[in-house]
C-alpha positions as CSV (number, residue, x, y, z in Angstrom):
1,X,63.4,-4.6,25.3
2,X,61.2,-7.1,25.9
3,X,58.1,-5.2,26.4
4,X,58.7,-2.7,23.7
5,X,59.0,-6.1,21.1
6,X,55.1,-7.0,22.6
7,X,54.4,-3.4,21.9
8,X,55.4,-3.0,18.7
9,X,53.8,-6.8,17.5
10,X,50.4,-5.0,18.9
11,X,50.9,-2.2,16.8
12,X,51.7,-4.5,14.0
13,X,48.5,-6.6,14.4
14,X,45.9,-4.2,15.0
15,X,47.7,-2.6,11.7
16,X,47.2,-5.5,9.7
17,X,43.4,-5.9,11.2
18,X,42.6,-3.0,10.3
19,X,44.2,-2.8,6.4
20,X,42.3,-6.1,5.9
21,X,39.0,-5.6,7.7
22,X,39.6,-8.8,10.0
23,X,35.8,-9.6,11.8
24,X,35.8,-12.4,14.6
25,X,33.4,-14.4,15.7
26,X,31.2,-12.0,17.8
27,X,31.2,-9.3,15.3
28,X,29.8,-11.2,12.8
29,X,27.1,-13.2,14.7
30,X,26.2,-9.2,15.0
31,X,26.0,-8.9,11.3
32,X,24.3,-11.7,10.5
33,X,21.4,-13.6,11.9
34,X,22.0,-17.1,11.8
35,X,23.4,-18.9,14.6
36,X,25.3,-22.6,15.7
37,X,24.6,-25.0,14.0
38,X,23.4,-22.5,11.0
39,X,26.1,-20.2,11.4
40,X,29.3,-21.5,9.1
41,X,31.5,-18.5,8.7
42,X,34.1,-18.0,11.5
43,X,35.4,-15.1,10.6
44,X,35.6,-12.2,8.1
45,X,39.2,-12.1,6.4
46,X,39.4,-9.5,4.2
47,X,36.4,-6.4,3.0
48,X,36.5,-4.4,0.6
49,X,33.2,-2.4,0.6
50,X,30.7,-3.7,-2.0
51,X,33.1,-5.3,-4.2
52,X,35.0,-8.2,-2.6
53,X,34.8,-10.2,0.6
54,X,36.9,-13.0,2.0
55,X,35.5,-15.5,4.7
56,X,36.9,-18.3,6.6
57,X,35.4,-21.4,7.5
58,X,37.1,-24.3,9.9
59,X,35.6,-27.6,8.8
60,X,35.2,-29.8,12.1
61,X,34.1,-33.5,12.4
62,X,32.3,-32.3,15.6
63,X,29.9,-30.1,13.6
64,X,26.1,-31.8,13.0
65,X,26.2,-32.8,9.5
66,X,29.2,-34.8,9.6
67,X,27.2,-37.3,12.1
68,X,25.4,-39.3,9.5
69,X,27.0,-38.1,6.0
70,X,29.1,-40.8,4.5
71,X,30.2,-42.5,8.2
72,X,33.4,-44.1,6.9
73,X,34.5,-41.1,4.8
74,X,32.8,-38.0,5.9
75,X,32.4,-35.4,3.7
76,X,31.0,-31.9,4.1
77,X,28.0,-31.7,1.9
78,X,28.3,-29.3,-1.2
79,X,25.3,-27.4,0.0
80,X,26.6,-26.0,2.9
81,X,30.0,-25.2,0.6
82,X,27.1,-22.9,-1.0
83,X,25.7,-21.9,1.9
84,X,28.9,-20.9,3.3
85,X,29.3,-18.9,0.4
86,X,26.0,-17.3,0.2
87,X,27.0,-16.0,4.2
88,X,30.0,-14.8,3.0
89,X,28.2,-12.2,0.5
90,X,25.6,-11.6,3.0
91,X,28.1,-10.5,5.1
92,X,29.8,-8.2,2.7
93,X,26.3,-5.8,2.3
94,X,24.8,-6.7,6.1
95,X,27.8,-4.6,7.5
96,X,27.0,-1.9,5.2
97,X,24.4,1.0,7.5
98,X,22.0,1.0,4.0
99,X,21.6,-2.9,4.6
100,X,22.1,-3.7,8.4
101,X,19.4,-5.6,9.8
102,X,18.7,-7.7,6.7
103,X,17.9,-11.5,5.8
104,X,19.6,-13.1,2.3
105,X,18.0,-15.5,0.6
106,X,19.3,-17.1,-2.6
107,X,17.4,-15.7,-5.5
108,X,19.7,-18.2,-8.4
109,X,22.8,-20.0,-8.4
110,X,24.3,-21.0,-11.8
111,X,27.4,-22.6,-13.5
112,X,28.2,-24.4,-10.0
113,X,31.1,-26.8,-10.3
114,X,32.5,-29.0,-7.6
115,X,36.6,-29.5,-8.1
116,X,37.5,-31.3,-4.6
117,X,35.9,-33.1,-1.2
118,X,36.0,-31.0,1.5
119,X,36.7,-33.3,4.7
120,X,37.3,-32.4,8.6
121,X,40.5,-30.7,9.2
122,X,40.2,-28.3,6.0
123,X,40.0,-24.2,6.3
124,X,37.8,-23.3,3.8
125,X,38.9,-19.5,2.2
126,X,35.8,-18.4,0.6
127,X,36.2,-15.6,-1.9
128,X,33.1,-14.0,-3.2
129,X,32.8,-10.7,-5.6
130,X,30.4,-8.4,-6.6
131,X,29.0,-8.1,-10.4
132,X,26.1,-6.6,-10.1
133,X,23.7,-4.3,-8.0
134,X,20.5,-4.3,-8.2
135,X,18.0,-2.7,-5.5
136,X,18.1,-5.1,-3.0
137,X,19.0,-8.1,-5.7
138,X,23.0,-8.7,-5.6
139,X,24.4,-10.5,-7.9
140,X,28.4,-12.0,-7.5
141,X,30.9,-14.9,-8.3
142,X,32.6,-16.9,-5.7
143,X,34.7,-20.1,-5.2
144,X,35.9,-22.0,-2.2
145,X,39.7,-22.7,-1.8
146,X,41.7,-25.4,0.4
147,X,45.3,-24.6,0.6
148,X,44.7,-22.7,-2.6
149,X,43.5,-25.0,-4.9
150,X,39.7,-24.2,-6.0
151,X,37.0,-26.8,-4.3
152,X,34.0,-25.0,-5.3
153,X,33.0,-22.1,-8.1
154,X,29.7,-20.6,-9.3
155,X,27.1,-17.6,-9.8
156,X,25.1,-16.5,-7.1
157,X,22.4,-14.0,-6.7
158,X,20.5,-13.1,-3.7
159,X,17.5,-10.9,-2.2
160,X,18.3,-8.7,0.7
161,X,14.9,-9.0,2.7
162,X,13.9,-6.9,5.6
163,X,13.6,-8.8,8.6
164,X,9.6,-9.8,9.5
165,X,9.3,-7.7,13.0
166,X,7.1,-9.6,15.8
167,X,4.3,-8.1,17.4
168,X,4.5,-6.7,20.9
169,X,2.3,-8.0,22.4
170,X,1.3,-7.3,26.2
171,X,1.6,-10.3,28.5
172,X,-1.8,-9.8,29.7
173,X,-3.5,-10.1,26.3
174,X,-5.1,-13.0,24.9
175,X,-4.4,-14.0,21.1
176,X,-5.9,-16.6,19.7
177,X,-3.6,-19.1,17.6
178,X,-5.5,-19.0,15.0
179,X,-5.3,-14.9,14.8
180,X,-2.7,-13.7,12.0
181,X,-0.5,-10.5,13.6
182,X,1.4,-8.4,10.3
183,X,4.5,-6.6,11.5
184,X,4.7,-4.0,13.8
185,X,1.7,-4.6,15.7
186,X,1.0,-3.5,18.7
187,X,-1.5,-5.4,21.2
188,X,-2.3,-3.4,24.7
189,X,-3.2,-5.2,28.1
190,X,-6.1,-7.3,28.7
191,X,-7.0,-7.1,25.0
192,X,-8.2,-10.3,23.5
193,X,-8.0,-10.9,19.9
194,X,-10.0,-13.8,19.0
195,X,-10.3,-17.0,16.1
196,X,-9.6,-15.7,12.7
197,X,-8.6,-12.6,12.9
198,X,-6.2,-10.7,10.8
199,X,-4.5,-7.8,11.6
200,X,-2.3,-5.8,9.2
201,X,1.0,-4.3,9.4
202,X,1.9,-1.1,11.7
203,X,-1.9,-1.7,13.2
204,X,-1.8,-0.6,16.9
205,X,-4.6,-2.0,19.3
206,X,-4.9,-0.2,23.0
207,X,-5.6,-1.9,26.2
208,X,-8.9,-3.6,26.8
209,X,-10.0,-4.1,23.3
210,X,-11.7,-6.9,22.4
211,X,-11.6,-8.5,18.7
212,X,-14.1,-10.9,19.0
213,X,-13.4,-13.2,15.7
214,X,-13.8,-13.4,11.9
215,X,-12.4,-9.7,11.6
216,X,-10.0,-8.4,9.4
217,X,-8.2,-5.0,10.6
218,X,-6.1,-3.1,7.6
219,X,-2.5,-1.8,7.8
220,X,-1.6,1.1,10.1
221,X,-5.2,1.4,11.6
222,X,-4.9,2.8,15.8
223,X,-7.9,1.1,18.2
224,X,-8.1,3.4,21.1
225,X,-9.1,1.7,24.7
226,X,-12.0,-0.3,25.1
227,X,-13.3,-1.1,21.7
228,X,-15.6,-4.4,21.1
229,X,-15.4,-5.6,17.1
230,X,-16.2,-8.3,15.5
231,X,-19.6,-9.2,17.9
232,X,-22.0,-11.0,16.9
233,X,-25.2,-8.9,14.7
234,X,-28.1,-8.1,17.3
235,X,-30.2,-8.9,15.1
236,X,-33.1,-11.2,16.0
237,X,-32.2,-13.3,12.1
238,X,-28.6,-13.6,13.7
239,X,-28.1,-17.2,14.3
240,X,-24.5,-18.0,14.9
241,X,-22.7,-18.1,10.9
242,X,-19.8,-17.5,9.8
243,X,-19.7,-13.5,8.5
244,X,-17.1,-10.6,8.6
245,X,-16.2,-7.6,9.5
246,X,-13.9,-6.1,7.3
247,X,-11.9,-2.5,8.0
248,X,-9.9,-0.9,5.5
249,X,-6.2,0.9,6.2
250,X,-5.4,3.8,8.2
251,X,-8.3,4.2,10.5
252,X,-8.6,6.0,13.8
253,X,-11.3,4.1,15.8
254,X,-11.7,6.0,19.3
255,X,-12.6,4.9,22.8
256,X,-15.5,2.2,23.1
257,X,-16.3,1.7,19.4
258,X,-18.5,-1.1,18.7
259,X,-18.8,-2.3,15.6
260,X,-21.1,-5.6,14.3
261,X,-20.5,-8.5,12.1
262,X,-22.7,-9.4,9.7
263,X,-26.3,-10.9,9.3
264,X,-26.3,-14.2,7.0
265,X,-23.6,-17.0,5.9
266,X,-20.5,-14.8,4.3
267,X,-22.3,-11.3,4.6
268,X,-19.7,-8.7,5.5
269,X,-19.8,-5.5,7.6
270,X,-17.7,-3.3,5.3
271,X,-15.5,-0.3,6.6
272,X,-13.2,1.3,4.2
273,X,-10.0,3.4,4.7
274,X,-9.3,7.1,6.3
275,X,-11.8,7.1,8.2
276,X,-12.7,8.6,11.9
277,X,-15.1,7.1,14.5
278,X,-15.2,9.2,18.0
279,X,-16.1,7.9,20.8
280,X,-19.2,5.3,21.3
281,X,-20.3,5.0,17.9
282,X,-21.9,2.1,16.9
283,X,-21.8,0.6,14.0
284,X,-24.6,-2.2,13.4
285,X,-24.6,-5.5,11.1
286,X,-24.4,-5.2,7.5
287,X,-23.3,-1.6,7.1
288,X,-21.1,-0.4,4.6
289,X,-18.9,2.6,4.8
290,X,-16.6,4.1,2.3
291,X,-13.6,6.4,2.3
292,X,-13.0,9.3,4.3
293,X,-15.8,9.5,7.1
294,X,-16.3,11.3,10.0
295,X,-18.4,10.2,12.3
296,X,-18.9,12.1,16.0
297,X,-19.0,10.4,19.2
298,X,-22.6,8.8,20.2
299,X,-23.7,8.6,16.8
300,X,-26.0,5.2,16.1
301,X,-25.7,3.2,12.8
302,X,-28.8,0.9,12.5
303,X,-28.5,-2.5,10.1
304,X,-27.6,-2.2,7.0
305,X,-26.3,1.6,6.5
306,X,-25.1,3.0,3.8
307,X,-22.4,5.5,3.8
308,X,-20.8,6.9,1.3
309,X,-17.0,8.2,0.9
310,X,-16.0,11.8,2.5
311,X,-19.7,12.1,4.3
312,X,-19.4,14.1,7.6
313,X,-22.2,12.9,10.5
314,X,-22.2,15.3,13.8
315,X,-23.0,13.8,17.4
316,X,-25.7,11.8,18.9
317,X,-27.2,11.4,15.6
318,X,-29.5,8.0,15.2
319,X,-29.7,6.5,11.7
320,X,-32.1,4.3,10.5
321,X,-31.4,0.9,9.3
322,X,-31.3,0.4,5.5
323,X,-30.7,4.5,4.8
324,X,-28.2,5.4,2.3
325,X,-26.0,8.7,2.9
326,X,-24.3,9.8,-0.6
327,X,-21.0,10.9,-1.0
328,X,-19.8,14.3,0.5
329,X,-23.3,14.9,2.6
330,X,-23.1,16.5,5.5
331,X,-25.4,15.7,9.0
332,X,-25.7,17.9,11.3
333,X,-25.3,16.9,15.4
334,X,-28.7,15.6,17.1
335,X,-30.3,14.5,13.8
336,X,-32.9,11.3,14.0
337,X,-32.5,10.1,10.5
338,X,-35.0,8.1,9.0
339,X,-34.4,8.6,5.3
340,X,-31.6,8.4,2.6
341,X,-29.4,11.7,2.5
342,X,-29.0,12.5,-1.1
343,X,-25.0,13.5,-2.2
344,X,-23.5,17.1,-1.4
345,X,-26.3,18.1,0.8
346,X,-27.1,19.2,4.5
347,X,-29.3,18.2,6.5
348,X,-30.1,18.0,10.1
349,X,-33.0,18.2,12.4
350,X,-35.3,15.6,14.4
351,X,-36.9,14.2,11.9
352,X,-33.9,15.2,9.4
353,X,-34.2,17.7,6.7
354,X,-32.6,18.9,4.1
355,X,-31.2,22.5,4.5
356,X,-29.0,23.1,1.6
357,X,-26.5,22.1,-0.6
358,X,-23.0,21.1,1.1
359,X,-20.9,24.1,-0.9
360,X,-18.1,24.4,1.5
361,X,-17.4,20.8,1.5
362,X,-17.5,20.4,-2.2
363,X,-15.0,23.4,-2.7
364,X,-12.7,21.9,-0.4
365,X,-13.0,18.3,-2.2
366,X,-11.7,20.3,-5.8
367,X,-15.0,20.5,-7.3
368,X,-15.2,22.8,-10.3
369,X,-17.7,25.9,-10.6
370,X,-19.6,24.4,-13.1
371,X,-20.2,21.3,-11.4
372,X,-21.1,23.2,-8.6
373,X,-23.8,25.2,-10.5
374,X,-25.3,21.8,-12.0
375,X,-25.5,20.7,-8.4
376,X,-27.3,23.8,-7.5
377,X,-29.8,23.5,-10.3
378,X,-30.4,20.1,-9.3
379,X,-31.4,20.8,-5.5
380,X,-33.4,23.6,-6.6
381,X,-35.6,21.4,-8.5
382,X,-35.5,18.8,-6.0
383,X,-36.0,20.7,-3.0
384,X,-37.4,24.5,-3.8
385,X,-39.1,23.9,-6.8
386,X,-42.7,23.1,-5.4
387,X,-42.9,19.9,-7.9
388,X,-43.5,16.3,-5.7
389,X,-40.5,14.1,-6.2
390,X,-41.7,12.7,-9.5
391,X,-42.2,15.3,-10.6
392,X,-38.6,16.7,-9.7
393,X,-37.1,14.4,-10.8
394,X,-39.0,14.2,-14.4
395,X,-37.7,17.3,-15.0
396,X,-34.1,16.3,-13.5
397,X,-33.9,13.9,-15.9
398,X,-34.8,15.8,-19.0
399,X,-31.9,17.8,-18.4
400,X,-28.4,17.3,-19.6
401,X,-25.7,17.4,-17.3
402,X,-21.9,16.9,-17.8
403,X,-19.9,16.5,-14.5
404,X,-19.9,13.0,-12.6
405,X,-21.5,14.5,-9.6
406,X,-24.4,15.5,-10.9
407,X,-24.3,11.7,-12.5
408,X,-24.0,10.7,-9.0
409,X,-26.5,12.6,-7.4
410,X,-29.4,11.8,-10.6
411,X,-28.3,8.0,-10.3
412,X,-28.6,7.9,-6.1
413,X,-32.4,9.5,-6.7
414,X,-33.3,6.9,-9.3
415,X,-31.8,4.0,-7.1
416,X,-34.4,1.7,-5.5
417,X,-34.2,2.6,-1.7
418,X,-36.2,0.8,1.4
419,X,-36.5,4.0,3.5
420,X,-36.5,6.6,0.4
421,X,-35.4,10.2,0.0
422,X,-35.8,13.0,2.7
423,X,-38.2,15.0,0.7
424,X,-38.9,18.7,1.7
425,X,-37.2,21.2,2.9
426,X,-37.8,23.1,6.1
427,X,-40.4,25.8,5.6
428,X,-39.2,28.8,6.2
């Protein structure tokens, strides 16, 4: 009789559990992240999903802030009456699978009121409700009860933030503490990232890297093995200031990259986003690269390089310092190049010249037909036309053209350059 009476008061309390949503201790030091002496609920009483939650709180003259608050009459402070609060809402929208995993911070809290002390020995029922929600801003009314009369009654609003993740980090790497690391990067062994850099989030960095300092690294960028960036310019004018190398977002920098910083005070090596280095490139001092590069493996960037967005440069080609490559050109493997590339062309050869006009490459960058037959007309006159450059581009520039890449392409020739313009064609 006995045991069937134990039985059926089981039943009966994992019954009421369940109708009222009853979490303990350990369930909710799951749900949310603080932790003794910052954790102040004790248990969840009552849930009803994103509407109304019910917390408990034991007040205790053993707990920290009672050990210096009012000594002859101890009182628990009316910020941690909030606070308590503000867990019990948290707690409401952390159990829900949409907002697991979160931090809340208070974003407001209005019309507060304070009613009655709360000393040690009170059970504080804290009731909070939901008026409003708002993406990750939650709005809700509350008030804290002992023995059912009202202690505590306001308007709170809160943020829901993700939680900052921490890098992983190998133990064997080396980061200096003056590095800044987003979220959710990833440093490989024996890699050492040095003074001042920054690293965005999602950024992965392979094993034997080495960032040497004043580098900044964009968001979701992957460094393959053995890369050296951020080393000083070797340049002879080099003499130990402060400069930069800068790298855009989403770049895929292969095996054994090396990429300078900067000649003079503040000067920046510039690298912009979506781009692709292969293996050993090198990418000197002072260069600047836009958007949307290729660049094969071998291929040497001298000082200074220009290089415009969706540019394509083949294998164990040498470049110049100070030449300019215009947007959507096209070099072909085992070029020596010792002069600008004008936009949308080919070119190749040792020294480099042009061979063409880069069709294929506009087409597959949405370039109209009629842009396409301005461009035409304009490396015709540059290239086949028999005229010296002048000459060309006299003519060039008597012409009207409408589309922004011939714009491009007039304003690159007219552009003061220190190497100049690749000027002939083959001959064929």
């Amino acid at each position: 009789m006995i045991v069937t009476l134990n039985k059926m008061l089981k039943h009966f309390t994992l019954f009421l559990m369940e109708s009222t949503n009853l979490i303990h201790i350990n369930d909710l030091q799951q749900i949310l992240p603080h932790r003794y002496p910052c954790l102040l609920l004790d248990r969840i009483l009552q849930v009803e999903s994103r509407n109304y939650i019910v917390g408990l709180k034991n007040v205790s003259i053993g707990e920290p802030y009672f050990q210096g608050h009012f000594l002859e009459s101890p009182i628990m402070p009316g910020v941690l009456i909030l606070e308590s609060l503000l867990q019990t809402g948290a707690a409401l929208f952390l159990q829900d699978p949409e907002y697991y995993g979160r931090f809340a911070f208070f974003a407001s809290i209005e019309h507060v009121n304070f009613f009655e002390r709360v000393i040690p020995g009170d059970q504080l029922r804290l009731e909070m409700e939901v008026v409003t929600i708002n993406e990750n801003v939650i709005s809700m009314t509350g008030r804290a009860l002992v023995e059912g009369k009202i202690v505590c009654s306001g308007e709170f609003s809160f943020n829901l933030a993700h939680r900052p993740s921490k890098a992983q980090i190998h133990s064997t790497a080396s980061v200096h503490h003056t590095a800044i690391l987003g979220k959710n990067v990833v440093i490989g062994a024996n890699t050492i990232i040095g003074e001042q850099v920054h690293i965005g989030d999602n950024t992965q960095i392979d094993a034997n890297c080495f960032l040497e300092k004043w580098t900044r690294i964009g968001e979701s960028c992957r460094i393959h093995f053995g890369c050296v960036i951020g080393s000083e310019a070797q340049d002879l004018k080099y003499k130990g200031e402060t400069s930069w190398v800068n790298i855009g977002d989403r770049n895929e920098i292969r095996e054994y990259v090396t990429i300078n910083r900067a000649t003079g005070e503040k000067e920046v090596t510039d690298i912009g986003s979506d781009n692709i280095f292969l293996t050993h490139v090198h990418i000197a001092h002072n260069c600047i690269l836009g958007n949307n590069i290729v660049i094969a493996n071998t291929t040497n960037l001298g000082g200074h390089t220009e290089v415009d967005d969706n540019v394509v440069i083949g294998g164990m080609t040498g470049i110049h310092q100070f030449v300019r490559i215009g947007k959507g050109s096209m070099v072909g493997a085992y070029t020596r190049l010792p002069q600008d590339v004008p936009p949308f062309m080919l070119c190749e050869g040792n020294p480099a010249l042009v061979k063409g006009l880069n069709a294929v490459g506009l087409r597959r960058n949405g370039v109209n037909r009629s842009s396409l037959s301005e461009l035409k007309e304009i490396y015709r006159l540059l290239y086949r036309s028999g005229l010296d450059t002048r000459s060309s581009l006299d003519s060039i520039d008597a012409k009207s053209y409408s589309s922004d890449e011939a714009s491009y392409l007039i304003n690159f020739l007219n552009t003061a350059s220190k190497r100049g313009c690749i000027k002939k064609q083959e001959a064929t």
